[in-house]
FIKOL-638018 format. One record per residue (C-alpha): residue number from 1; residue in one letter; x, y, z. Coordinates in steps of 0.25 Angstrom, whole numbers, plus 2048, in hexadecimal, padded with zeros to 3 digits. Layout:
REM residues N
+-----+------+-----+-----+-----+
: seq : type :  c1 :  c2 :  c3 :
+-----+------+-----+-----+-----+
: NUM :    A :   X :   Y :   Z :
...
+-----+------+-----+-----+-----+
***
This chain:
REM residues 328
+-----+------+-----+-----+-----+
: seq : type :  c1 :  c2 :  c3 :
+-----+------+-----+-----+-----+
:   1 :    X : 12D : 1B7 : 231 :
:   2 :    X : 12D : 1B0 : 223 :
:   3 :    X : 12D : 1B8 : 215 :
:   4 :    X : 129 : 1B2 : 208 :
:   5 :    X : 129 : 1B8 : 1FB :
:   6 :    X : 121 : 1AE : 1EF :
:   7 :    X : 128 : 1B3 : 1E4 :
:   8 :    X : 12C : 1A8 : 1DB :
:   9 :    X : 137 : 1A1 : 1DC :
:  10 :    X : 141 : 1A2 : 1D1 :
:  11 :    X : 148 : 195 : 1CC :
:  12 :    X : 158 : 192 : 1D5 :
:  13 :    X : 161 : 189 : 1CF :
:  14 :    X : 169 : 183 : 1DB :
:  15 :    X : 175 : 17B : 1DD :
:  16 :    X : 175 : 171 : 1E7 :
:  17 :    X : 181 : 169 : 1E8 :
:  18 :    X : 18B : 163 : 1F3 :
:  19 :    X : 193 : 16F : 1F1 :
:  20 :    X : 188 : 17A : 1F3 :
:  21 :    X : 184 : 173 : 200 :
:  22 :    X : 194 : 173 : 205 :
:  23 :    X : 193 : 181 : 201 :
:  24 :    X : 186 : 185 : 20B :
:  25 :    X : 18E : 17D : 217 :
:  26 :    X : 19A : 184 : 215 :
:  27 :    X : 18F : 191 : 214 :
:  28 :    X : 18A : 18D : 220 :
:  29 :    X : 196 : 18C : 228 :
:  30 :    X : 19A : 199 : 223 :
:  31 :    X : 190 : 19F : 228 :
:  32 :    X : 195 : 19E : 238 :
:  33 :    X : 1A4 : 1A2 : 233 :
:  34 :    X : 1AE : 1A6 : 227 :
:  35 :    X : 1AD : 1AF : 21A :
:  36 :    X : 19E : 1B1 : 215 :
:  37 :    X : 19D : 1A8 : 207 :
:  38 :    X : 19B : 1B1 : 1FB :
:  39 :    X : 195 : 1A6 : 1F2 :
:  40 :    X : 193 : 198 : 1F0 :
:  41 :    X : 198 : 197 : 1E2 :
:  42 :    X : 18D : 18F : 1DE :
:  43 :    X : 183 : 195 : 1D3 :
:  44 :    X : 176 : 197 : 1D8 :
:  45 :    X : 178 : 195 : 1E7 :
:  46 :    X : 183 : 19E : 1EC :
:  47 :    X : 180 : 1A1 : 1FB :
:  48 :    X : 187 : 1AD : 1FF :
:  49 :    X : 189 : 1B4 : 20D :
:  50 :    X : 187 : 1C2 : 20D :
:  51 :    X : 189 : 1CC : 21B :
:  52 :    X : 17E : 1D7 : 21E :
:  53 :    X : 181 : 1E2 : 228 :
:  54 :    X : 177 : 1E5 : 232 :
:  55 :    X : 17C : 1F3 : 238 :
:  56 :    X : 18B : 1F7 : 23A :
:  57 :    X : 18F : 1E9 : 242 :
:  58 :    X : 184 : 1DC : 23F :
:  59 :    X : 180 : 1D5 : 234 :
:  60 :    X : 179 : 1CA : 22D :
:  61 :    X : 17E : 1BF : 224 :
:  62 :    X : 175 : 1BB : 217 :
:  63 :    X : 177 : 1AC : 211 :
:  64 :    X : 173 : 1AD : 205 :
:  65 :    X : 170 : 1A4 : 1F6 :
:  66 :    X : 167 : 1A4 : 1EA :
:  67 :    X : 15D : 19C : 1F3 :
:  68 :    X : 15D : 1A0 : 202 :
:  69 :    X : 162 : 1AD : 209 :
:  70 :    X : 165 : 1AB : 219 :
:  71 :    X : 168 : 1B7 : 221 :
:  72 :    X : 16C : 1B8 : 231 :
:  73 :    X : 176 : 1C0 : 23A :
:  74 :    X : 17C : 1B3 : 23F :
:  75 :    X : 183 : 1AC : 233 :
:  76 :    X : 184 : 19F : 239 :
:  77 :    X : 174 : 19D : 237 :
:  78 :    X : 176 : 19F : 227 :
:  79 :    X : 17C : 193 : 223 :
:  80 :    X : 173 : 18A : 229 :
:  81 :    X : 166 : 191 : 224 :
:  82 :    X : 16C : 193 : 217 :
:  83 :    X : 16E : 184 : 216 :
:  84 :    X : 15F : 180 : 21A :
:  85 :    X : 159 : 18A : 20F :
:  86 :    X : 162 : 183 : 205 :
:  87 :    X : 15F : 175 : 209 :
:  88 :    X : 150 : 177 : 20A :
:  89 :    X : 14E : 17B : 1FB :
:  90 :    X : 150 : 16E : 1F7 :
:  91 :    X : 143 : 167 : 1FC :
:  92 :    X : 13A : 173 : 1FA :
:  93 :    X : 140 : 173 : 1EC :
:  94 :    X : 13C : 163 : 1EE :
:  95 :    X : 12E : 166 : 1F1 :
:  96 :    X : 12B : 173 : 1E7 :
:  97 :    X : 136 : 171 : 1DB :
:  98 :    X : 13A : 17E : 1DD :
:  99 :    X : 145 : 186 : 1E6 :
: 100 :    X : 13E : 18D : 1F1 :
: 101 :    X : 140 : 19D : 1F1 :
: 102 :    X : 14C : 1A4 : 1F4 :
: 103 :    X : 14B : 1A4 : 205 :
: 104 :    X : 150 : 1AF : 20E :
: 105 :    X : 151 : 1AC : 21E :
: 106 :    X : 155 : 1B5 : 229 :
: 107 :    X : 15A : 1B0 : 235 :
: 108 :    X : 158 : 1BA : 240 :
: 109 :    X : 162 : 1B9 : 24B :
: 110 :    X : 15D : 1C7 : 250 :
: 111 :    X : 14F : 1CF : 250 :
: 112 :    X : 154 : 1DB : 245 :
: 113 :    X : 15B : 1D0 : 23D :
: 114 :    X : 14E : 1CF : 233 :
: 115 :    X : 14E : 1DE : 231 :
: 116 :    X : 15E : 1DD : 22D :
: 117 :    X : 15D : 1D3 : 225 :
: 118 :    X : 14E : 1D5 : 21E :
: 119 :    X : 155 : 1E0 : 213 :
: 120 :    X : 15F : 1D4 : 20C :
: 121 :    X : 153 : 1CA : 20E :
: 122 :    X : 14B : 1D1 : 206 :
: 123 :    X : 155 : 1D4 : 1FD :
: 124 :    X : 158 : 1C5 : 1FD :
: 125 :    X : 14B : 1C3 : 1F5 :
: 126 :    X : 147 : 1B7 : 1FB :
: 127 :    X : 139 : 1B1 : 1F8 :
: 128 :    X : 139 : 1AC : 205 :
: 129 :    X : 13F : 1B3 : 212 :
: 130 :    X : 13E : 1AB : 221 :
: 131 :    X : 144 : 1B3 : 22D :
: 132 :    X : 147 : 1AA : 239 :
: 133 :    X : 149 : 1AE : 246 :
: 134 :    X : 157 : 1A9 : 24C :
: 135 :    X : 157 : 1A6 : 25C :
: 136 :    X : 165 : 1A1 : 260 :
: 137 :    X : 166 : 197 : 26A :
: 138 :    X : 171 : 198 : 274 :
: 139 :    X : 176 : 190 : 27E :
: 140 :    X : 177 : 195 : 28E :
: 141 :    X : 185 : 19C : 289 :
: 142 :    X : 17F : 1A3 : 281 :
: 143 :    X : 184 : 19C : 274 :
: 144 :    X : 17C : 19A : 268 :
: 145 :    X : 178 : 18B : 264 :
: 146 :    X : 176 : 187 : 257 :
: 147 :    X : 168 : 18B : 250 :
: 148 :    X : 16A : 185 : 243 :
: 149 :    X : 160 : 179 : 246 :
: 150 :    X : 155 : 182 : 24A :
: 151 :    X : 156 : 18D : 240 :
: 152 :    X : 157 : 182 : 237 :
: 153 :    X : 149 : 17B : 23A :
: 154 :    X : 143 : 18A : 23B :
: 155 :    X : 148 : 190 : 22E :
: 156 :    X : 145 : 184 : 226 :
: 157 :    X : 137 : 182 : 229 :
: 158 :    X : 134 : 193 : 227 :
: 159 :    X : 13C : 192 : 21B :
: 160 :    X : 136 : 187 : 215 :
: 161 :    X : 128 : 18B : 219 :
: 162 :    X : 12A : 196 : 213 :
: 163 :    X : 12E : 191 : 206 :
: 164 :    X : 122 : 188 : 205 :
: 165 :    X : 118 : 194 : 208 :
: 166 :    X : 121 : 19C : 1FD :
: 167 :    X : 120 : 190 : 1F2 :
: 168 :    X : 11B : 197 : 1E5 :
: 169 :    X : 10D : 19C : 1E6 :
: 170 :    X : 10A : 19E : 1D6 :
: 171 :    X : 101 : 192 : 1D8 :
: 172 :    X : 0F8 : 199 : 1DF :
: 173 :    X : 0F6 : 1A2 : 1EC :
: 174 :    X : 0F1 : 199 : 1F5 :
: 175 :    X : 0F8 : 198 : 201 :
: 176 :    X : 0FD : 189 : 204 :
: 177 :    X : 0F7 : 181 : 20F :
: 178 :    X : 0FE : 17E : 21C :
: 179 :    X : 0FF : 170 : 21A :
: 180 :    X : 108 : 172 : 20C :
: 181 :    X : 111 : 17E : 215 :
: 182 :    X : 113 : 175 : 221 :
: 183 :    X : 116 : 167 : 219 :
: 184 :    X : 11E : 16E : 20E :
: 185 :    X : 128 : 175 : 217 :
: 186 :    X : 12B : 169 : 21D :
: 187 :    X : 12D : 161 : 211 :
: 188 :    X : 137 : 16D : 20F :
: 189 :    X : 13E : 16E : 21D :
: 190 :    X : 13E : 15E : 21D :
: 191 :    X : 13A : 15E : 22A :
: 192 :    X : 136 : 156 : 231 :
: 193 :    X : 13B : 14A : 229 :
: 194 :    X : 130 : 143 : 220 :
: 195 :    X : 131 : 137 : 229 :
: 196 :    X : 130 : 13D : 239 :
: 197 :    X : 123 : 146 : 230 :
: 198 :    X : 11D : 138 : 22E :
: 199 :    X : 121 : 130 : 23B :
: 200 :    X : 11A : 13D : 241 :
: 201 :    X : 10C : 13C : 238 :
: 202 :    X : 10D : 12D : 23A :
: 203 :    X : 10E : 12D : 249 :
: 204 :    X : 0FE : 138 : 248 :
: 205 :    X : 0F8 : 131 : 23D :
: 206 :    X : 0EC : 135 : 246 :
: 207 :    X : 0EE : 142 : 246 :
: 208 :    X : 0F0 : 143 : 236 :
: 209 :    X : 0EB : 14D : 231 :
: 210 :    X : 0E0 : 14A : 225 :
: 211 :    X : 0E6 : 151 : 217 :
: 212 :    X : 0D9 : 159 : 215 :
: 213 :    X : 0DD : 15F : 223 :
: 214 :    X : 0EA : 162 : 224 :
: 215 :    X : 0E8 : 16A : 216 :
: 216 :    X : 0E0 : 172 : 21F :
: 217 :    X : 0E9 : 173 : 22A :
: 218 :    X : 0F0 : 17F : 231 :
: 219 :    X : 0FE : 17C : 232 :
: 220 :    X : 105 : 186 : 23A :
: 221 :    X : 115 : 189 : 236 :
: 222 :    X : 118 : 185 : 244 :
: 223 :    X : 114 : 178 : 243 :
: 224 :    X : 11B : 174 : 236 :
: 225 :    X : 128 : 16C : 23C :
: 226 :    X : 134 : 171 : 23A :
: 227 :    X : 141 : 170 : 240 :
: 228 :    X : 14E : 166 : 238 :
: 229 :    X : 151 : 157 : 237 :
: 230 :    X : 157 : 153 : 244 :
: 231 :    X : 14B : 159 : 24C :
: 232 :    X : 143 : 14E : 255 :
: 233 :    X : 136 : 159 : 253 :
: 234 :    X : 12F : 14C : 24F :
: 235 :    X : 131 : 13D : 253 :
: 236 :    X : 12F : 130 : 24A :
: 237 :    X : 13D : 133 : 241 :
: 238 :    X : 143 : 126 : 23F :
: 239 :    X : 152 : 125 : 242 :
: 240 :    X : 15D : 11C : 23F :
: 241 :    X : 169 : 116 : 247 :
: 242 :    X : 175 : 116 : 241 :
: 243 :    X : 172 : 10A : 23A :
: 244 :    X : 164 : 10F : 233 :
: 245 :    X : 15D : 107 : 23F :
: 246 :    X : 150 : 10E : 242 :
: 247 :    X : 150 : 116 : 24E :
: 248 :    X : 143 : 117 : 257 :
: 249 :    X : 141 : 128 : 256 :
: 250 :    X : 137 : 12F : 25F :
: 251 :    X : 128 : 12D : 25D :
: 252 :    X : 121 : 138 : 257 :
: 253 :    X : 11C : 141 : 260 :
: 254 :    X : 10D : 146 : 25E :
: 255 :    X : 10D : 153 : 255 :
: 256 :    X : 102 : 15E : 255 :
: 257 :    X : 0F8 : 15F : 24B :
: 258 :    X : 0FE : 16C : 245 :
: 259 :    X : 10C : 164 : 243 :
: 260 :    X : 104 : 157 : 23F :
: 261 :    X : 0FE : 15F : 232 :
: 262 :    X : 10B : 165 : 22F :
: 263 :    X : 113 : 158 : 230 :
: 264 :    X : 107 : 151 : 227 :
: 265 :    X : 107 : 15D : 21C :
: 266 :    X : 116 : 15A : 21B :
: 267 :    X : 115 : 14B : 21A :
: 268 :    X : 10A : 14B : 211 :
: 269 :    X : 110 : 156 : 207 :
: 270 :    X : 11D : 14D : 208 :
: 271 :    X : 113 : 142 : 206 :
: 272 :    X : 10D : 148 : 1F7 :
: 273 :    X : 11B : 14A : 1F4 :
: 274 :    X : 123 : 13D : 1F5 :
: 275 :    X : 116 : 137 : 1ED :
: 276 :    X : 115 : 140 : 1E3 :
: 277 :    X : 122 : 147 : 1E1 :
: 278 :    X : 125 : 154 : 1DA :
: 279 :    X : 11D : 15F : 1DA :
: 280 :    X : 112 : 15B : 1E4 :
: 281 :    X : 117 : 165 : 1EE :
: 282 :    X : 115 : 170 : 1E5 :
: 283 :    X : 10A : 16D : 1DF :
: 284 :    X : 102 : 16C : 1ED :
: 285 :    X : 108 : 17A : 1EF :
: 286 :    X : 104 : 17F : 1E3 :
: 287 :    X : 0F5 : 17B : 1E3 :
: 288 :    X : 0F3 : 17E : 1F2 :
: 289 :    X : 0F6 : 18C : 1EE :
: 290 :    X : 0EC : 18C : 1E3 :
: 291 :    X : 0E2 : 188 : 1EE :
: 292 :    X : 0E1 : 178 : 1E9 :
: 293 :    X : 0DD : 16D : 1F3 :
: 294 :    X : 0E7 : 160 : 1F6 :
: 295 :    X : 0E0 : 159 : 1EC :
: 296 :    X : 0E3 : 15F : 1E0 :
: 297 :    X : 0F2 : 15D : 1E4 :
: 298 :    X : 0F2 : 14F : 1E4 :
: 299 :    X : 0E6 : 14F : 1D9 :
: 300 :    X : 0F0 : 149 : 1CD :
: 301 :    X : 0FA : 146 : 1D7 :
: 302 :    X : 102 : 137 : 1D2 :
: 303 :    X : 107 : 132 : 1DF :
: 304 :    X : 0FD : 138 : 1E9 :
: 305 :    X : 0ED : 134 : 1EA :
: 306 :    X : 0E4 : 13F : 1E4 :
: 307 :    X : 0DB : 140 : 1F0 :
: 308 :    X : 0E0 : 146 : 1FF :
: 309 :    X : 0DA : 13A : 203 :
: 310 :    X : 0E2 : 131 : 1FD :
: 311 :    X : 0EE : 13A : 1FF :
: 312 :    X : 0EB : 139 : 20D :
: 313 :    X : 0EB : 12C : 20F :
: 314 :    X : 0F9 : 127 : 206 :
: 315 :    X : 0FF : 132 : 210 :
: 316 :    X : 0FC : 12D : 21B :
: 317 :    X : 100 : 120 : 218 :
: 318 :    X : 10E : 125 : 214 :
: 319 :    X : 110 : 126 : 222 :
: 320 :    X : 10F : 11A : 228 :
: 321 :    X : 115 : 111 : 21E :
: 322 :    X : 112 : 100 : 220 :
: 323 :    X : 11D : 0FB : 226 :
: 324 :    X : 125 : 0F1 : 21E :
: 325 :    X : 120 : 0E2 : 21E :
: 326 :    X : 12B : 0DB : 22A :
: 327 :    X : 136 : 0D2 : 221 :
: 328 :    X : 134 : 0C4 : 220 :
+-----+------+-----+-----+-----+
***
């Protein structure tokens, strides 16, 4: 279940700095064990901890700063989550030259945790609100094993999908096609990385998707990858010996068509970008929601051809670069 409010979203001064990210760690691992932190110290951020009863003897714990609000039962999920909200403002704010909204998720470890927590997430005044379900694996003790890795790739992707759905709709009310939601969030999750996207495309050139299609293609949310770098979800990343000698990965595996046009909206939105540079991001959200075609995006673009054609064409041969010329 994902909320989002469109208000605007006013201007945030943060502070990024070796010392603020020393301080999330140090948050992080609180979170599991010692004294709750009261306040960062640093003006603008200050994440603080806060405990909510829920009845005479449970409560929840909320994480919370100028930017992001996390909230759960268990406290050792905080941290973590708190970390990745942070982290992923930096390419969305890459992409749109803007801060996403302030983001509120709740992690629900129990089925009335929702209803406990919905009062202070409302409160929170969050633009954007993402609720994710928590199942806790456990082993055939009985223990629980570590989440963080899937809770990571899950929450992500919501979030950041969320933030591209929620971008500012003054530019028109026009709801945003699938391809910009589905390449967009990826370009915000940074996965997969550019390079397994592009060893994937390359190894189905045939089943390519042309531009005037894919603009027109259903892309459901589930076929969107998502998941976080060490994941082997596709083949074809190059690795390296400990020397920086290539390492023959695993060939590509064939991927739906449903993947296929997600993966190819994300390469070629990355695509425009790396050619063109600032502002191209926004302005094909911007006049998508005023109802423009493609065309007029790239219409008095510098870098980019003018038509889809050509457009088409210079990204499909970014991804199969010539190989150098063999040394004499």
């Amino acid at each position: 279940m994902t909320g989002i409010a469109l208000d605007a979203v006013r201007p945030i001064v943060r502070l990024a700095s070796a010392a603020g990210a020393g301080l999330l760690l140090g948050l992080g691992l609180a979170c599991s064990s010692g004294p709750a932190p009261e306040s960062s110290g640093i003006p603008g951020f200050e994440p603080t901890m806060k405990t909510v009863p829920i009845g005479a003897n449970d409560h929840f714990s909320v994480l919370d700063s100028n930017d992001v609000i996390v909230a759960s039962r268990d406290r050792s999920l905080l941290g973590g989550i708190f970390l990745l909200l942070d982290d992923a403002q930096l390419p969305y704010r890459r992409y749109f030259q803007a801060l996403p909204p302030r983001t509120a998720v709740g992690l629900i470890v129990q089925p009335a945790d929702s209803a406990a927590m919905d009062s202070v997430i409302r409160n929170s005044k969050a633009h954007v609100v993402v609720w994710e379900h928590v199942m806790i694996p456990r082993d055939r003790e009985g223990n629980p094993l570590p989440i963080a890795r899937f809770l990571v790739a899950s929450v992500r992707s919501k979030v950041a999908r969320a933030w591209v759905l929620g971008t500012d709709t003054a530019a028109g009310p026009g709801p945003l096609q699938d391809w910009i939601v589905a390449g967009v969030t990826q370009l915000v999750t940074g996965f997969p990385s550019s390079r397994t996207r592009n060893a994937q495309l390359a190894s189905q050139l045939g089943d390519l998707i042309p531009i005037d299609s894919l603009i027109h293609t259903p892309i459901p949310e589930i076929s969107v990858p998502s998941g976080v770098a060490s994941d082997a979800t596709f083949g074809g990343d190059q690795r390296v010996d400990s020397r920086g000698r290539p390492v023959q990965g695993t060939p590509p595996r064939k991927q739906p068509r449903e993947t296929i046009a997600a993966l190819e909206s994300a390469s070629l939105i990355e695509f425009m970008w790396a050619r063109e540079g600032r502002g191209i991001i926004k302005q094909l959200v911007d006049r998508t929601r005023r109802g423009e075609p493609l065309t007029a995006v790239i219409a008095n673009a510098v870098s980019l051809p003018h038509d889809v054609a050509g457009l088409e064409a210079a990204w499909k041969a970014s991804l199969t670069p010539p190989k150098p010329a063999p040394k004499k």
